[in-house]
Steps between C-alpha positions, in 0.01 A plus 500: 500500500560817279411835598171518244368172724583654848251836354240265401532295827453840701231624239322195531472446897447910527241426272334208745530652770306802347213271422497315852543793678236707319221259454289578766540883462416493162268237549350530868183650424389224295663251657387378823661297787291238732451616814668254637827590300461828585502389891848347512677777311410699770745331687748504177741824653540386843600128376747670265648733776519179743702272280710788443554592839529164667794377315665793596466514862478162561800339232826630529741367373790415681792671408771245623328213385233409197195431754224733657503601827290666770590700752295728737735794430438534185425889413275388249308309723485741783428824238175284379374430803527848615308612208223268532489646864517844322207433255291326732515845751551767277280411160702658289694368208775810490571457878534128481741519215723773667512322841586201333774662303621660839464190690716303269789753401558552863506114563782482189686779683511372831453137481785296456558343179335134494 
């Protein structure tokens, strides 16, 4: 592949994704979803954030071996459930995010390394 088809690759797909992106912006007023559609993308973010998030905390790879663990003292695992305890009492995004932040960089610091 020569340097003129690696432009036209990156042309073409900023091109597409252009289009895909901007369809319903350009197009949203006279375009309208079912209700029904319009119902489960409500729930579109928070599936997005959970498949993100779960791998994460939950599959760690193993640094000695090629498996996933689990272990309880995971800081990742204790920093997320801390938040969730955060944003359930407190309400607020900002103060979940920052306690979570604390909660796990102390855990790094003073847990031993697993």
């Amino acid at each position: 592949m020569n340097e003129f088809h690696m432009w036209l690759a990156f042309i073409g797909l900023g091109i597409v994704t252009l289009c895909t992106r901007s369809f319903f912006l350009l197009l949203g007023a006279r375009f309208q979803l079912p209700a029904s559609v319009q119902e489960y993308l409500k729930y579109a973010p928070i599936a997005a954030l959970i498949a993100i998030v779960i791998p994460e905390v939950f599959y760690i790879r193993d640094p000695t071996t090629t498996l996933y663990t689990f272990q309880w003292q995971w800081p990742q695992l204790i920093a997320t459930i801390s938040a969730v305890l955060t944003c359930v009492i407190t309400k607020s995004v900002l103060i979940t995010i920052f306690g979570g932040i604390a909660v796990y960089s102390l855990l790094k610091i003073f847990l031993p390394v697993i």
